[in-house]
C-alpha positions as a Markdown table, in Angstrom:
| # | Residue | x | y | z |
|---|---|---|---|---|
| 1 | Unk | 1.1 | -43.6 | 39.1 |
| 2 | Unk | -1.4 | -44.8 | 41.7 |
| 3 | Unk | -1.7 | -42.8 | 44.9 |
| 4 | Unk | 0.3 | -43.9 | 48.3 |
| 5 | Unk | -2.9 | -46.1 | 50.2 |
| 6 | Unk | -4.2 | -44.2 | 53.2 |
| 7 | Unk | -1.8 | -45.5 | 56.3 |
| 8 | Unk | -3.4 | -46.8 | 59.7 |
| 9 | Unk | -1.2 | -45.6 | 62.4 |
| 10 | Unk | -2.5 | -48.2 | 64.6 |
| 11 | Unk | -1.1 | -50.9 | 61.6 |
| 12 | Unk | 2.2 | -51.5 | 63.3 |
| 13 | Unk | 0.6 | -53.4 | 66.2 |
| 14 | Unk | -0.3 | -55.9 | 63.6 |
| 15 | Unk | 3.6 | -56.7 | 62.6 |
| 16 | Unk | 6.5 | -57.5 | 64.5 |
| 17 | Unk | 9.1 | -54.5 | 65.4 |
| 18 | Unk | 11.7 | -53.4 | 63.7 |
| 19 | Unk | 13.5 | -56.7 | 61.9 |
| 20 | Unk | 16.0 | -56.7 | 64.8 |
| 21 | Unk | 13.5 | -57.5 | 66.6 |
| 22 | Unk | 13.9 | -61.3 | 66.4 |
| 23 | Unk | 10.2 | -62.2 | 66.7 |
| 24 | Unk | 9.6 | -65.5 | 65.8 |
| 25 | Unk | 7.2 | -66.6 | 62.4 |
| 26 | Unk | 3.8 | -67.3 | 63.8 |
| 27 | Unk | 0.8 | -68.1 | 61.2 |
| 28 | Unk | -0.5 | -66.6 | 58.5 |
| 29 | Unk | -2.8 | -63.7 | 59.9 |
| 30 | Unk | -4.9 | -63.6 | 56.7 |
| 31 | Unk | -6.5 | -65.5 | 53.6 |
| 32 | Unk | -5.2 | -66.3 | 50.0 |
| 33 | Unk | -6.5 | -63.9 | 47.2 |
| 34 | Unk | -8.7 | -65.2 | 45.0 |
| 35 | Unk | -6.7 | -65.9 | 41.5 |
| 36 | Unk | -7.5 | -63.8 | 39.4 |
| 37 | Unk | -9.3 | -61.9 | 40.7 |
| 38 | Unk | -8.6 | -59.0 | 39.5 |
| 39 | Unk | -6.2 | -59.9 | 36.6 |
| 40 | Unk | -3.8 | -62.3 | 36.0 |
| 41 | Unk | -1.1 | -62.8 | 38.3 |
| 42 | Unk | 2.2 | -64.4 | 37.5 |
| 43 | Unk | 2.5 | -67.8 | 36.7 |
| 44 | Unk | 4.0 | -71.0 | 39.0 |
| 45 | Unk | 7.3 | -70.9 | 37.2 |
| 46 | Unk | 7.3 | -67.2 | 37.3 |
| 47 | Unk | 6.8 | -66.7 | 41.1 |
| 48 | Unk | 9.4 | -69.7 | 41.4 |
| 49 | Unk | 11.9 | -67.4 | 39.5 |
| 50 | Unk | 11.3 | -64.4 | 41.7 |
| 51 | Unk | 11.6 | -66.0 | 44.7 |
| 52 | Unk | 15.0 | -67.9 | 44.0 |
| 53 | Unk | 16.2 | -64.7 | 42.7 |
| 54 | Unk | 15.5 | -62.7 | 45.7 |
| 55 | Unk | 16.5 | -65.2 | 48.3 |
| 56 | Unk | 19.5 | -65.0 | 46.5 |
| 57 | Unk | 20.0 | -61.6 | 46.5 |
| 58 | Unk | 19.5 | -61.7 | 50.3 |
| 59 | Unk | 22.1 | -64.4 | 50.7 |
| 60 | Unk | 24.3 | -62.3 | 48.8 |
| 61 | Unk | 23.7 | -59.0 | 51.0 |
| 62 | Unk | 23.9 | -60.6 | 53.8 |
| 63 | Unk | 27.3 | -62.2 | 53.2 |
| 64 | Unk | 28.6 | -58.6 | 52.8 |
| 65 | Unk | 27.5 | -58.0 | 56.3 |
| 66 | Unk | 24.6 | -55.9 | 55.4 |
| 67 | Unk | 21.9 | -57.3 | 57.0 |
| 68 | Unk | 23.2 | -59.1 | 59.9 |
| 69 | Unk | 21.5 | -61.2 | 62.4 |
| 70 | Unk | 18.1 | -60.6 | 61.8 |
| 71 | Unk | 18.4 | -57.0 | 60.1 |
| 72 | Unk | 17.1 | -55.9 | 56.8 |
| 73 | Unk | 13.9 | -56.5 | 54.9 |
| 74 | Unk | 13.1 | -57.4 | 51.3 |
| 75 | Unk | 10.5 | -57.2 | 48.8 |
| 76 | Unk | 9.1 | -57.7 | 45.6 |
| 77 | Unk | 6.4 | -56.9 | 43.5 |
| 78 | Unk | 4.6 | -60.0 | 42.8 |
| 79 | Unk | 1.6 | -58.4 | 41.3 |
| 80 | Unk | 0.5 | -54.9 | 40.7 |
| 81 | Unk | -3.4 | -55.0 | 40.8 |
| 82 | Unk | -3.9 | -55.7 | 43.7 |
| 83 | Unk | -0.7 | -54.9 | 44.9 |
| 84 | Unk | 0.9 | -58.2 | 46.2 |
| 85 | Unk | 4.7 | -57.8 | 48.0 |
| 86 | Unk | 6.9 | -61.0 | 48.2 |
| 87 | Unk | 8.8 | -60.3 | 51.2 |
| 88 | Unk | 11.0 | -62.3 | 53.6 |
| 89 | Unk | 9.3 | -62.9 | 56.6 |
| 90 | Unk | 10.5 | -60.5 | 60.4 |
| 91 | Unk | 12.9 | -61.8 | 62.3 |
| 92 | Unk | 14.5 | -64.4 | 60.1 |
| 93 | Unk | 18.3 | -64.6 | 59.2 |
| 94 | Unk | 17.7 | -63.1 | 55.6 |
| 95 | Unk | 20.9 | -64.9 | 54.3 |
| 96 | Unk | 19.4 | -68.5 | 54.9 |
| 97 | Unk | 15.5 | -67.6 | 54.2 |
| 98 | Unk | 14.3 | -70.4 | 51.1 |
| 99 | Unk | 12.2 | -69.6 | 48.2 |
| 100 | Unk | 9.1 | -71.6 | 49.8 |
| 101 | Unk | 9.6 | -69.5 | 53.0 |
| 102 | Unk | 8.7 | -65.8 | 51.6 |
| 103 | Unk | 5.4 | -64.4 | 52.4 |
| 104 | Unk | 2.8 | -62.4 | 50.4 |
| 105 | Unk | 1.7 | -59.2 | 51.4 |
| 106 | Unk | -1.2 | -57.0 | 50.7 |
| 107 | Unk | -1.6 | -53.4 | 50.0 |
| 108 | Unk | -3.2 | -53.1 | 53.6 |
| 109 | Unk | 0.4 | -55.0 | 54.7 |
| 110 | Unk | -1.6 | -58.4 | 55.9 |
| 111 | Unk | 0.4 | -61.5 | 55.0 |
| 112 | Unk | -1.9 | -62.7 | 52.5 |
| 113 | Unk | 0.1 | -66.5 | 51.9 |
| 114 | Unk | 2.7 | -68.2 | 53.7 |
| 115 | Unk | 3.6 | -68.6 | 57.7 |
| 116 | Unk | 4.9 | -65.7 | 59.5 |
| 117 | Unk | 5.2 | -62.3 | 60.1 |
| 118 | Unk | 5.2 | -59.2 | 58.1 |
| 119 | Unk | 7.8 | -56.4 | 59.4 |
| 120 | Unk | 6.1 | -53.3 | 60.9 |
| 121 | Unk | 8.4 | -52.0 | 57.9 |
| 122 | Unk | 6.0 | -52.9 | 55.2 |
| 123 | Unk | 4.4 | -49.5 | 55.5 |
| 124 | Unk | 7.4 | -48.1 | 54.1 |
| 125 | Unk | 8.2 | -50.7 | 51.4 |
| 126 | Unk | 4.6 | -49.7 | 50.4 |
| 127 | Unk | 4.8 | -46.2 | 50.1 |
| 128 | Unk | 8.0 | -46.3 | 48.2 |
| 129 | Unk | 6.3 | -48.7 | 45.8 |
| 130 | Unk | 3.3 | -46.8 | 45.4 |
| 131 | Unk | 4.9 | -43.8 | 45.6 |
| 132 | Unk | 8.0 | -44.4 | 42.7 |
| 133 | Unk | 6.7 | -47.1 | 40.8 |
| 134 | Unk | 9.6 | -49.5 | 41.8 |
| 135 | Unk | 9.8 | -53.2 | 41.6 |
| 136 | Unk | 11.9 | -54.0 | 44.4 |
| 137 | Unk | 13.1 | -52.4 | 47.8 |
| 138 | Unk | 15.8 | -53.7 | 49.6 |
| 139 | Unk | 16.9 | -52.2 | 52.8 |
| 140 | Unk | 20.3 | -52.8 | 54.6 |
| 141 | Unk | 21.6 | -52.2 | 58.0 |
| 142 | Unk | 24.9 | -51.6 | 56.9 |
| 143 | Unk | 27.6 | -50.3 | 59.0 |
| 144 | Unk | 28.5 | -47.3 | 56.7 |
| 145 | Unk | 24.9 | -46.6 | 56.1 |
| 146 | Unk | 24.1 | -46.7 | 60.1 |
| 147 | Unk | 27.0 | -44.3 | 60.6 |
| 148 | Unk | 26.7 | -41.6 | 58.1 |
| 149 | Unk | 22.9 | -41.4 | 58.0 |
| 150 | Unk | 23.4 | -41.2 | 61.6 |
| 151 | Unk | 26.1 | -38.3 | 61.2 |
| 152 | Unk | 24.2 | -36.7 | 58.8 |
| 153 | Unk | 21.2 | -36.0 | 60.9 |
| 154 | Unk | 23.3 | -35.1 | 63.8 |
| 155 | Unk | 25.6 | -32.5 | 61.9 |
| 156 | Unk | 22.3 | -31.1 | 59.7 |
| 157 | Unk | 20.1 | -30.3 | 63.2 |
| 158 | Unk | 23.1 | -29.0 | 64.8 |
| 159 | Unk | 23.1 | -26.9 | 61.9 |
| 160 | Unk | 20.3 | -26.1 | 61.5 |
| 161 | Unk | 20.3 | -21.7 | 61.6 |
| 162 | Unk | 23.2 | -22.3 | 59.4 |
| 163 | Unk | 21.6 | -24.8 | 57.0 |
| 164 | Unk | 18.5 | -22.7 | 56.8 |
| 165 | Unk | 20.5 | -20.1 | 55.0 |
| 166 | Unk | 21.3 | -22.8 | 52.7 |
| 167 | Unk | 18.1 | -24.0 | 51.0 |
| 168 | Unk | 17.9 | -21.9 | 48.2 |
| 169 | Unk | 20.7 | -22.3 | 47.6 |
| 170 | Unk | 19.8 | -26.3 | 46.8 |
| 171 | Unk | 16.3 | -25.9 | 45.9 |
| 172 | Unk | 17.8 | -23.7 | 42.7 |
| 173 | Unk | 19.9 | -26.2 | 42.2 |
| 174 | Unk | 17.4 | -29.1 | 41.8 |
| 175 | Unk | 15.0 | -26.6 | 39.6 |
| 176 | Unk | 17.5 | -26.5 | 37.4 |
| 177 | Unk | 18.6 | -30.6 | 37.1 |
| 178 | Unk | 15.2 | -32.2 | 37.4 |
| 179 | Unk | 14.1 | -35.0 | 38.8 |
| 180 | Unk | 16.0 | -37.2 | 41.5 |
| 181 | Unk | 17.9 | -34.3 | 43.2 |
| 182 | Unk | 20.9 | -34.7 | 41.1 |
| 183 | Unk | 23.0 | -31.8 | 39.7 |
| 184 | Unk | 26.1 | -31.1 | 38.3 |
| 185 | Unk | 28.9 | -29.2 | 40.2 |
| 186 | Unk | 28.2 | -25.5 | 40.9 |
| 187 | Unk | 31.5 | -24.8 | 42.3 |
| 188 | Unk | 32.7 | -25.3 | 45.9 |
| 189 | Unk | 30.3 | -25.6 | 48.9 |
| 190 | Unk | 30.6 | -25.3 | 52.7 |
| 191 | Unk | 31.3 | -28.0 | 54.8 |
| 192 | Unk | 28.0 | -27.7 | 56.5 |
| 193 | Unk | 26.6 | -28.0 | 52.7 |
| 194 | Unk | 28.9 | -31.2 | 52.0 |
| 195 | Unk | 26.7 | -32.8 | 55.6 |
| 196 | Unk | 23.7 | -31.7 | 54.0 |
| 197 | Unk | 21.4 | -28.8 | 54.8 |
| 198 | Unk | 18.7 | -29.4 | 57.2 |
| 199 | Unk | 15.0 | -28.7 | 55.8 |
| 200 | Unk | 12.4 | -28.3 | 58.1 |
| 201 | Unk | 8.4 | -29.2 | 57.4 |
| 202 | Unk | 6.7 | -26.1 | 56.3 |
| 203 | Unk | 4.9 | -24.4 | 59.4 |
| 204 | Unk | 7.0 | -25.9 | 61.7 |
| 205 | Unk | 8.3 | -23.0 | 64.1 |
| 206 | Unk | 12.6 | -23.6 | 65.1 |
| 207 | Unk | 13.8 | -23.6 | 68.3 |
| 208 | Unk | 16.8 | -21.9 | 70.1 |
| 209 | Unk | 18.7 | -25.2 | 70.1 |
| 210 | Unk | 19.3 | -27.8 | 66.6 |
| 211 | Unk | 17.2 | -30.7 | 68.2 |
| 212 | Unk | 13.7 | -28.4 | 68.3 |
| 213 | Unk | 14.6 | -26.5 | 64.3 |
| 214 | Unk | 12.2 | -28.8 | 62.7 |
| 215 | Unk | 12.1 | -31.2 | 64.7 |
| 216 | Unk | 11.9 | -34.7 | 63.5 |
| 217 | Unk | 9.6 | -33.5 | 60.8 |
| 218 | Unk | 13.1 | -32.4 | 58.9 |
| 219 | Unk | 15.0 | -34.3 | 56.1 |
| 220 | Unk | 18.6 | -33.7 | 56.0 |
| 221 | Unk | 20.7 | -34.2 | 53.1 |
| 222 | Unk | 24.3 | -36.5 | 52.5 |
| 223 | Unk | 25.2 | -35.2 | 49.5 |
| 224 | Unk | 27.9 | -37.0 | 47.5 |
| 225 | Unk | 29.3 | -35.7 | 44.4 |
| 226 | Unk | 32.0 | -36.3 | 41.2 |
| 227 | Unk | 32.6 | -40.0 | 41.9 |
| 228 | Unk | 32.6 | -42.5 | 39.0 |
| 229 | Unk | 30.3 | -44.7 | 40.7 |
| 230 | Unk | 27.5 | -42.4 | 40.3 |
| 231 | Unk | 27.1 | -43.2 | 37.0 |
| 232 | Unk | 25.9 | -46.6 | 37.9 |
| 233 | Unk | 22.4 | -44.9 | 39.8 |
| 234 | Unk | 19.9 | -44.7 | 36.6 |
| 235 | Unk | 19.5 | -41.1 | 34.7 |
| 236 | Unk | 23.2 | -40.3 | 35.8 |
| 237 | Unk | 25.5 | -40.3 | 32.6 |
| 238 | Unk | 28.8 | -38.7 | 33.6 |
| 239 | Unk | 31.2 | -38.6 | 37.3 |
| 240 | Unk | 30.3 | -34.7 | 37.3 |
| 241 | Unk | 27.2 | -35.2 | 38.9 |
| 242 | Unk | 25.8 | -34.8 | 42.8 |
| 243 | Unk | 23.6 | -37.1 | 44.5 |
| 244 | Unk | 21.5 | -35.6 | 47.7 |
| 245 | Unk | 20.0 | -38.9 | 49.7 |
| 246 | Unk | 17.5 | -38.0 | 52.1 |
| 247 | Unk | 18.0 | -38.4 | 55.7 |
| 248 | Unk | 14.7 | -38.7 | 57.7 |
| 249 | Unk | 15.1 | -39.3 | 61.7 |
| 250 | Unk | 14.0 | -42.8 | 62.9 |
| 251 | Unk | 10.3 | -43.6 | 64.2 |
| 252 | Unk | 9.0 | -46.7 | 65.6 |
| 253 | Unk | 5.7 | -45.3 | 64.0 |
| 254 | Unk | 6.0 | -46.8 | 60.7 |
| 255 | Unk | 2.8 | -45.0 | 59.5 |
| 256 | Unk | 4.2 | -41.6 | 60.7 |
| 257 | Unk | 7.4 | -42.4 | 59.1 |
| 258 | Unk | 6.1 | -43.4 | 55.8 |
| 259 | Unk | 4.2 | -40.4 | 55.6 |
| 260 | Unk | 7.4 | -38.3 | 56.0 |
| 261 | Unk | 9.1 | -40.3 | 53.2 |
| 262 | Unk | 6.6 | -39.8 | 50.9 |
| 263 | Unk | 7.1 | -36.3 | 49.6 |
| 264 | Unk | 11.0 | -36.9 | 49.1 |
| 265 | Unk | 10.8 | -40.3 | 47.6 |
| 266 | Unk | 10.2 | -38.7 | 44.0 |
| 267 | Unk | 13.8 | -37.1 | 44.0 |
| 268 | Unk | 15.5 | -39.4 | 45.7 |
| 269 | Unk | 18.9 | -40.8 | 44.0 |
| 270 | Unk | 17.0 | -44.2 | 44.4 |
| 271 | Unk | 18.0 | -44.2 | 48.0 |
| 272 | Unk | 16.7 | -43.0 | 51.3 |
| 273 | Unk | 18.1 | -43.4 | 54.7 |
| 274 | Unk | 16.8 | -43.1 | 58.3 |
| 275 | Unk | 18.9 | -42.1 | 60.7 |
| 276 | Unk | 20.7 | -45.0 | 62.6 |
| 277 | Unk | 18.9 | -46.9 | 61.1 |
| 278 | Unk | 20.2 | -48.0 | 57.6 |
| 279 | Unk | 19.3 | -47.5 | 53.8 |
| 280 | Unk | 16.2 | -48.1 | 51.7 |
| 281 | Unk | 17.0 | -48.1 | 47.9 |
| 282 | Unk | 14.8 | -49.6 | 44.8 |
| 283 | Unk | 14.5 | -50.3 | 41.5 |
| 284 | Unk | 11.8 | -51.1 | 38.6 |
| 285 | Unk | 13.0 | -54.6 | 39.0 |
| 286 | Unk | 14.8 | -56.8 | 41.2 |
| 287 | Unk | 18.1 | -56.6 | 39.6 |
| 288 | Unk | 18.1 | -52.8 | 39.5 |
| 289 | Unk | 17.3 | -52.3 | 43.2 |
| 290 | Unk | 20.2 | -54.5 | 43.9 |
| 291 | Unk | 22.5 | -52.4 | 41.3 |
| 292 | Unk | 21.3 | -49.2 | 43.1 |
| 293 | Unk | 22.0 | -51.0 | 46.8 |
| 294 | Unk | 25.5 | -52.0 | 45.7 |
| 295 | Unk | 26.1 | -48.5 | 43.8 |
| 296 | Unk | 24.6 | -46.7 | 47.1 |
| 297 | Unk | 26.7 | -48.7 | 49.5 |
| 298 | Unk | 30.1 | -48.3 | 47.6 |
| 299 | Unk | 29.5 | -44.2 | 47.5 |
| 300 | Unk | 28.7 | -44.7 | 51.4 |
| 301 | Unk | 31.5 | -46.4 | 52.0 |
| 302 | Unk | 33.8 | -43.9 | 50.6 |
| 303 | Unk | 32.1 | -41.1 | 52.2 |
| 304 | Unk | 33.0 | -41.9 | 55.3 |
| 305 | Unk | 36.6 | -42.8 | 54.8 |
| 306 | Unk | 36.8 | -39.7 | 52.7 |
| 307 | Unk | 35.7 | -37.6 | 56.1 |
| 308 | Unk | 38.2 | -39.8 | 57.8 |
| 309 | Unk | 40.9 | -39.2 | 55.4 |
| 310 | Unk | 39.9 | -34.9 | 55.5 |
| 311 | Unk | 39.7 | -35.1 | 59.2 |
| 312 | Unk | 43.1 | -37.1 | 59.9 |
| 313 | Unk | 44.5 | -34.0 | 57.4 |
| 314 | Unk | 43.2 | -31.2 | 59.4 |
| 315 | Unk | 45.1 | -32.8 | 62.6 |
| 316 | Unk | 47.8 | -32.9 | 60.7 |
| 317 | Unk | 48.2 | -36.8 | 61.5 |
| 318 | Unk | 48.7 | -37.3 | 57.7 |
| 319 | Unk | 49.5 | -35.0 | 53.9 |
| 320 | Unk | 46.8 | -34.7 | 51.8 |
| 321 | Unk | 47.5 | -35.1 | 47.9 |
| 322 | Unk | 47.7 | -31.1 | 46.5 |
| 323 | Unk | 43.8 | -31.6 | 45.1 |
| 324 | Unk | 42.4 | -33.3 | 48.0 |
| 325 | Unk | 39.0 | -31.3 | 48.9 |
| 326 | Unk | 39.4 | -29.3 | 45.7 |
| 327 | Unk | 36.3 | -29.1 | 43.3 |
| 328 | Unk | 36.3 | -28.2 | 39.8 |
């Protein structure tokens, strides 16, 4: 796998903000690659195919309100060496962008062809790339994916002393699965498990309150578990399984952030989420990426109106089913 390029922290000037952002498309800030330069690169009808296919997976998220007004960005791997991205362009309504309006990006995140901007985000659809191997990242600005990566980090720092005591606990768990942070059920857990234990950077000393244990240099945890659904996230074969999707805290710095991601991308469930922010997930192609969005989504989705459900029972505002909260 080739290593994650070094990251300018001073790149970000170069893009717009965040895609909410709304800047408009200026010009291209950069030349075309020479063909061939350094191997063949798709063909015309190929690149055609890729970029109806992601405009209309863009379309698609965004009609499920995933990406709305400007949110969200997309990408493609047009060509692996050198690394080309076919992204949509920051600050665009991602449901109406056209095939002949995508950009190409480089590895160094300068729009190599086409007329806008590339999204200070880039850095982070780049280190996932380089980092997993993956095809395609798609990131959404869903409501259930702002709320519960939100939550998530909120609960986990508050947590923190608590969740500290937890780690072993998890890390065990993960020797003992492999890859992707998936395991099978070990019996019950404690709700400050089910938020997801808070991990802090090695070295970094905790403070007497949650918001100073780690700082932002932490990655909680939402951990979902024995859902049917699962099974449609690759190397997962049976509902008995447990999914643990990072939660890093949000940065403007996108080369700062990236950095973070890095060392949890490789056991990610083929999602990661920033807090408040929204969900990146990815695939080796197109279509899985959008499988894994859709899968990712659906298990977010529930997890909230599951807390709903457990929190309207505690109040005793509702009756919970006899197994509701049980856990073989």
């Amino acid at each position: 796998m080739p290593p994650v390029p070094p990251l300018d922290r001073n790149a970000s000037t170069r893009f717009s903000g965040d895609e909410d952002s709304g800047w408009p498309a200026g010009e291209p800030n950069g030349p075309e690659p020479t063909v061939g330069a350094h191997g063949p690169g798709p063909s015309e009808g190929e690149e055609g195919k890729l970029r109806e296919e992601l405009c209309e997976a863009m379309a698609a998220i965004h009609q499920r309100g995933w990406c709305d007004g400007t949110g969200g960005n997309f990408s493609c791997v047009l060509k692996r060496e050198p690394l080309l991205l076919l992204m949509a362009p920051s600050g665009v309504d991602k449901g109406r962008v056209q095939p002949q309006e995508l950009i190409v990006v480089d590895r160094d995140s300068q729009v190599r062809r086409g007329s806008g901007r590339a999204s200070a985000e880039t850095l982070l659809h780049l280190a996932i790339v380089n980092e997993t191997g993956a095809g395609a990242v798609l990131h959404t600005h869903s409501q259930a994916g702002t709320l519960l990566s939100q939550w998530s980090w909120a609960w986990a720092v508050r947590s923190a002393p608590a969740a500290r005591t937890l780690k072993p606990e998890a890390e065990a768990l993960e020797e003992g699965h492999g890859a992707k942070g998936l395991h099978t059920m070990a019996g019950s857990r404690s709700p400050r498990a089910e938020a997801g234990a808070f991990e802090e950077a090695s070295g970094e000393a905790s403070g007497e309150d949650g918001e100073k244990a780690g700082g932002e240099d932490g990655v909680a945890y939402l951990e979902v578990r024995n859902l049917e659904m699962l099974k449609g996230i690759a190397g997962i074969t049976t509902h008995r399984s447990e999914v643990r999707v990072p939660v890093l805290a949000n940065d403007q710095d996108l080369a700062r952030l990236s950095h973070r991601a890095v060392p949890h991308l490789g056991r990610a469930p083929a999602g990661l989420l920033i807090a408040g922010h929204g969900l990146y997930a990815w695939g080796q192609e197109l279509s899985e990426a959008r499988r894994h969005l859709e899968i990712l989504e659906f298990l977010l989705e529930q997890r909230w109106r599951q807390l709903l459900l457990e929190a309207l029972v505690e109040q005793g505002l509702g009756s919970a089913p006899a197994n509701l909260g049980q856990r073989s």
